[in-house]
C-alpha positions as CSV (number, residue, x, y, z in Angstrom):
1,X,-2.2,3.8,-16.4
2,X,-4.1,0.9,-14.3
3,X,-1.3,-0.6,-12.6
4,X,-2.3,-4.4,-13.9
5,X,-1.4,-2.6,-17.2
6,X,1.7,-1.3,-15.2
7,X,2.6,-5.0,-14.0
8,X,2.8,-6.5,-17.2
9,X,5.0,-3.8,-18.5
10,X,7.4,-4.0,-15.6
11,X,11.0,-4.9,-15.6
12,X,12.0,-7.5,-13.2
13,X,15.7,-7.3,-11.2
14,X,17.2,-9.2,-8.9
15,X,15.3,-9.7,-5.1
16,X,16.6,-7.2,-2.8
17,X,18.8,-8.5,-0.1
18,X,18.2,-8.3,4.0
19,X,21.4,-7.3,5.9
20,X,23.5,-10.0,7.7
21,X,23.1,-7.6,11.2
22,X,19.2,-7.1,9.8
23,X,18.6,-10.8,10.2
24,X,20.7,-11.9,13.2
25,X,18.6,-9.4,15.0
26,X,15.5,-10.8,13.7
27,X,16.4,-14.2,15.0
28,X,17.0,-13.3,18.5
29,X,13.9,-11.7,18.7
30,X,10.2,-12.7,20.0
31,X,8.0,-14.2,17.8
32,X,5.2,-12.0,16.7
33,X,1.9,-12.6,14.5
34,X,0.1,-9.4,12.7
35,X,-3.3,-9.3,14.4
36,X,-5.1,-7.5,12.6
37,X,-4.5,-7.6,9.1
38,X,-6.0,-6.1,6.2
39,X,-6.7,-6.1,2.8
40,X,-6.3,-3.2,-0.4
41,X,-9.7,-3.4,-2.2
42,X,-7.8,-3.0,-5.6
43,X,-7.5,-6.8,-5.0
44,X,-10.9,-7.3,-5.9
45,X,-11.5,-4.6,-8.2
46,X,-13.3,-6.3,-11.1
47,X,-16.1,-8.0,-8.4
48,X,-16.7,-4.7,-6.1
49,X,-19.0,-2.4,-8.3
50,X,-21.5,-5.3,-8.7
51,X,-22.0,-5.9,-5.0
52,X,-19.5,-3.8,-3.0
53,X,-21.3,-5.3,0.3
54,X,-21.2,-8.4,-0.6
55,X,-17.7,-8.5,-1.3
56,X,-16.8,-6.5,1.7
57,X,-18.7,-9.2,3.8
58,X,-17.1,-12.2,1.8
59,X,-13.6,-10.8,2.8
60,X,-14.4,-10.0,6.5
61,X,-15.8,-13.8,6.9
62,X,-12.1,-15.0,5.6
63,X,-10.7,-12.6,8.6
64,X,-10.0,-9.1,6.7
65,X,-10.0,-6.8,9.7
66,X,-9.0,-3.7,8.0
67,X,-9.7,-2.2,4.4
68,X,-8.1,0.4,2.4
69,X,-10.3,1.5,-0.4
70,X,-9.5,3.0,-3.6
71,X,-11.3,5.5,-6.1
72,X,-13.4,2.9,-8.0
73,X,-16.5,3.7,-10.8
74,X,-18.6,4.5,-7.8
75,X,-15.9,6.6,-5.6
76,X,-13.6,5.0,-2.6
77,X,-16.7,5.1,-0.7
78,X,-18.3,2.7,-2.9
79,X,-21.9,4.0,-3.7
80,X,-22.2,5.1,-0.1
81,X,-22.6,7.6,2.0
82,X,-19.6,8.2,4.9
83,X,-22.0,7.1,7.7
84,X,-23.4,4.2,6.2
85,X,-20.4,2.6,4.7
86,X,-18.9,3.3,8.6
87,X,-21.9,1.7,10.1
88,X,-21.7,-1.3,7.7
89,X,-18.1,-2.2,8.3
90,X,-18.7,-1.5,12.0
91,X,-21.2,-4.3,12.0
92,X,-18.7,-6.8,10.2
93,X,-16.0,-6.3,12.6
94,X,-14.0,-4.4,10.2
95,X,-12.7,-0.9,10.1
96,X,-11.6,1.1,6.9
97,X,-8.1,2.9,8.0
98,X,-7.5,4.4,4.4
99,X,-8.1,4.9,0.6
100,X,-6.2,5.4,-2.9
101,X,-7.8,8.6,-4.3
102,X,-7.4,10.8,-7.1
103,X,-4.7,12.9,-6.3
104,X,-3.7,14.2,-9.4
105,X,-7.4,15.2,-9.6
106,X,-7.3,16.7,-6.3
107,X,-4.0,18.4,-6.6
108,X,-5.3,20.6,-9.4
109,X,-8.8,21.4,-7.4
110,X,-8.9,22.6,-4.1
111,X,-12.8,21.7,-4.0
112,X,-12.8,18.3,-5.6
113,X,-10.1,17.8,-2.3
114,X,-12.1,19.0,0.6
115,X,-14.8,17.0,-1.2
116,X,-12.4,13.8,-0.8
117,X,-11.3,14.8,2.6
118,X,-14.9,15.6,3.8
119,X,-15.9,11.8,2.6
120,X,-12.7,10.1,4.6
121,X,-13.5,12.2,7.7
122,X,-17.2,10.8,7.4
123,X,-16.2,7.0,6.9
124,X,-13.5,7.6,9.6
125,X,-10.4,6.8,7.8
126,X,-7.3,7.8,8.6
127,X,-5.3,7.8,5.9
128,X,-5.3,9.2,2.2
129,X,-3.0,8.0,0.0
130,X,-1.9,8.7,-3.6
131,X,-1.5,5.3,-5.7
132,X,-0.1,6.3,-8.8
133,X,2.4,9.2,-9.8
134,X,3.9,7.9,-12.9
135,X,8.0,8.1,-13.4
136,X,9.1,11.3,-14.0
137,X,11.8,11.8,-16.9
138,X,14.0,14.6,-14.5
139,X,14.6,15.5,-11.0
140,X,12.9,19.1,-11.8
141,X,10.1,17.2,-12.4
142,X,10.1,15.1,-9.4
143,X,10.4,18.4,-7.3
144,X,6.8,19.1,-8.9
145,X,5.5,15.9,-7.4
146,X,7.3,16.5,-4.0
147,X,5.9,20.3,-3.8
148,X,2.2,19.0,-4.8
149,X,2.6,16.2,-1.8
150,X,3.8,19.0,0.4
151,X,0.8,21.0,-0.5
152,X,-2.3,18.6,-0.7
153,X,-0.6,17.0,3.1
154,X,-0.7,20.2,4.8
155,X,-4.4,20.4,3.8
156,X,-5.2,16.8,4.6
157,X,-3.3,17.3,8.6
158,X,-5.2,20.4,9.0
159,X,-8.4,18.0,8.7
160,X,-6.7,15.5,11.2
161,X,-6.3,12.8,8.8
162,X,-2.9,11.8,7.3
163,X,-1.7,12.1,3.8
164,X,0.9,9.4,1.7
165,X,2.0,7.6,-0.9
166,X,2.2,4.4,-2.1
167,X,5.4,3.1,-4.3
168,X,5.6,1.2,-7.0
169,X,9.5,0.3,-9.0
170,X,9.8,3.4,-10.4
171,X,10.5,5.1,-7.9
172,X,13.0,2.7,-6.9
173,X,15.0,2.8,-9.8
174,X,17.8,5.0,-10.0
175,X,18.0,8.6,-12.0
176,X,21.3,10.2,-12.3
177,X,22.3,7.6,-9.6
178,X,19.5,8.2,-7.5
179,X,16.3,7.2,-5.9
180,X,13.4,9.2,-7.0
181,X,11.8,7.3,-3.4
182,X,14.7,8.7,-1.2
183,X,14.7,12.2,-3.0
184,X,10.3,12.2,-1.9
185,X,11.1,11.1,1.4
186,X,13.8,13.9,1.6
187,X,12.1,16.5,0.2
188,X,8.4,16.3,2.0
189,X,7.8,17.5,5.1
190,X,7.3,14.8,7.5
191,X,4.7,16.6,9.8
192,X,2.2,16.5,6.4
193,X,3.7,13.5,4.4
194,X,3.9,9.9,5.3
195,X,4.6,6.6,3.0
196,X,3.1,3.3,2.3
197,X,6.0,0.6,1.3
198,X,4.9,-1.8,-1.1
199,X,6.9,-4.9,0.3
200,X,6.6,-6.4,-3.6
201,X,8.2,-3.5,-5.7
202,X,10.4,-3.0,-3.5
203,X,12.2,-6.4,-3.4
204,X,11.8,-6.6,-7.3
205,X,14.3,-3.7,-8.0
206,X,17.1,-4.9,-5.6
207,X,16.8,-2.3,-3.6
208,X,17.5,-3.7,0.1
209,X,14.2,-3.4,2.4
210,X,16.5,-3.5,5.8
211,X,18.9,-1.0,4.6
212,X,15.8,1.4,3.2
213,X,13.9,0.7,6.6
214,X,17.0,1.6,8.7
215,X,17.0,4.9,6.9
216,X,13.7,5.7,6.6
217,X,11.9,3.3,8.6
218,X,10.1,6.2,11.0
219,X,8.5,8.2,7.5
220,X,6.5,4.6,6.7
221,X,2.9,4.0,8.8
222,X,1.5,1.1,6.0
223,X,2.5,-1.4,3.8
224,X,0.8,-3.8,1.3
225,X,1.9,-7.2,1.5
226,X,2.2,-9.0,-2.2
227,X,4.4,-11.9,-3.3
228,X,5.9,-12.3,-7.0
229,X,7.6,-14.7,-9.0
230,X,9.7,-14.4,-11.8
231,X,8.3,-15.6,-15.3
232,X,10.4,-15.0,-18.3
233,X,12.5,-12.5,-16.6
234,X,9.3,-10.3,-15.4
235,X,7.9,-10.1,-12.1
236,X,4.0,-11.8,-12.0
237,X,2.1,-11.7,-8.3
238,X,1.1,-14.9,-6.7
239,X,-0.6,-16.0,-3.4
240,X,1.3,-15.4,-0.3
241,X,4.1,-17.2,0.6
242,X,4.2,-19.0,-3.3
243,X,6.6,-16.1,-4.5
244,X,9.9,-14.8,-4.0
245,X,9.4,-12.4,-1.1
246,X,11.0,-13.7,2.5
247,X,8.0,-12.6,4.5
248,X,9.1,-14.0,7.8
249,X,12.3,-11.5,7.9
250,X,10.2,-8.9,5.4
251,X,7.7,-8.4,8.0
252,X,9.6,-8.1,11.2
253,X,11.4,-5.9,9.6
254,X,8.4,-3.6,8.9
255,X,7.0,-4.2,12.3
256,X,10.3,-3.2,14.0
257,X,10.6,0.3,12.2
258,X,7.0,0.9,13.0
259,X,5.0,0.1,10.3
260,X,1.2,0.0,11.9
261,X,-0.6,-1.3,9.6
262,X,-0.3,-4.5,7.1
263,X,-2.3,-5.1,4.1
264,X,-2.8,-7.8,1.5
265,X,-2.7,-6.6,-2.0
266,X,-2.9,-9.2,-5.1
267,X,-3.7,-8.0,-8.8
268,X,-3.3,-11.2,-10.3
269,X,-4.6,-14.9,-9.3
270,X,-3.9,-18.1,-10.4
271,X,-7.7,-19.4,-10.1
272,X,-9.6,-16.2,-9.1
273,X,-9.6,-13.2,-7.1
274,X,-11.8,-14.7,-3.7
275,X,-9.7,-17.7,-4.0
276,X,-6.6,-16.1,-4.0
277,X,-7.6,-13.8,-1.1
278,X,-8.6,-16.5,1.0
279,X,-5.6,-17.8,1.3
280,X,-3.6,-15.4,1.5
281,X,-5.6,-14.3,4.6
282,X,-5.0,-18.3,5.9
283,X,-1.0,-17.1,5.5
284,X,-1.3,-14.8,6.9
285,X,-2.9,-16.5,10.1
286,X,-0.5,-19.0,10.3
287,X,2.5,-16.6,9.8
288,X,4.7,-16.0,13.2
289,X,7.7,-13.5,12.5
């Protein structure tokens, strides 16, 4: 499923609280801007194939320092080979830390993996992440997701890269009273397994980002950073700092448990995709947390 197919479909609950303790802390502390920032290519997803340079360039002039790719029509290398598409971005100023990539695919064929890993080493990523597991109807089945993470990380470390995945709701939504997310960060083996929070699904299921950061803040090295608003009971994405996400508290939050890396992800725009990425990457400019 395409998760702008996924979006629409989605249920939308109440915005996840920040603890009292969470927030006083916050206060107290320095202020703090995210230099550099980044941006998740899916955002511009229908524009890439045509001209994937001319994009890239178009969001490195609007002050995209850092892109993740995903696995597109022409590959999360874009039509290129690891070396150039390094030597491009290295000429814009920007640097590609990580992709989405089949994992499913690469799960089920050892080759098609070292293929994948042998492209990220080239471009000089660091990261590979999953985007997309699905939910899973039973905690048996979940264990077949946690055991294939296990097993496609240990393979991605021995390469020096870094293996993850990237959440949306569902696995923030309770089965038999609990979190499919908590029983993946429980049940992988944090030497070969890392996570990427999505700051946006998060918040829409209620679940509380402080409270999930205190516990598990150390297991999370990314996060994409998307805004939402409720229409007619659902969650729909808008530009930064339009939505219902706190990004001031959200953010330092992330920061403080050691989140490394923050990028800008938006699947739907109220004008157009360039338009909604630029400012978003104004926001986050301007934003001091």
């Amino acid at each position: 499923m395409e998760r702008r197919d996924f979006l629409k479909k989605s249920g939308f609950l109440t915005a996840g609280a920040l603890s009292v303790s969470s927030l006083s802390a916050i206060a107290a502390a320095p202020k703090k801007v995210i230099d550099p920032f980044g941006v998740q290519l899916f955002s511009v997803r229908s524009l890439l194939p045509d001209d994937p340079k001319g994009v890239m360039t178009k969001l490195a002039e609007m002050g995209y320092k850092q892109f993740e790719s995903f696995q597109g029509p022409k590959g999360f290398l874009w039509g290129m080979e690891p070396k150039e598409i390094k030597s491009f971005l290295d000429g814009l100023g920007v640097k590609m830390v990580s992709t989405h990539f089949d994992f499913k695919g690469a799960a089920a064929d050892p080759e098609k993996l070292k293929q994948y890993i042998d492209m990220a080493q080239g471009a000089g990523l660091k990261y590979m992440i999953c985007p997309w597991i699905g939910p899973q109807k039973t905690w048996d089945e979940w264990k077949v997701v946690a055991d294939d993470f296990n097993k496609v990380g240990e393979q991605v470390t021995k390469s020096g890269l870094k293996f993850g995945y990237h959440n949306h709701d569902y696995s923030f939504k309770p089965l038999d009273g609990k979190l499919p997310q908590d029983y993946l960060l429980e049940n992988t083996n944090p030497k070969n397994v890392m996570f990427e929070l999505d700051l946006c699904w998060i918040d829409v299921t209620g679940v509380s980002t402080a409270d999930h950061l205190k516990k598990y803040g150390k297991r999370y090295e990314l996060c994409h950073v998307k805004d939402y608003t409720k229409e007619n009971g659902k969650p729909v994405q808008n530009d930064l700092g339009k939505g219902s996400v706190d990004f001031k508290k959200t953010l330092r939050l992330a920061m403080d448990s050691g989140i490394k890396y923050f990028l800008v992800e938006q699947e739907e725009y109220p004008e157009s995709p360039l338009v909604s990425l630029a400012n978003d990457a104004q926001y986050m400019k301007k934003l001091s947390v």
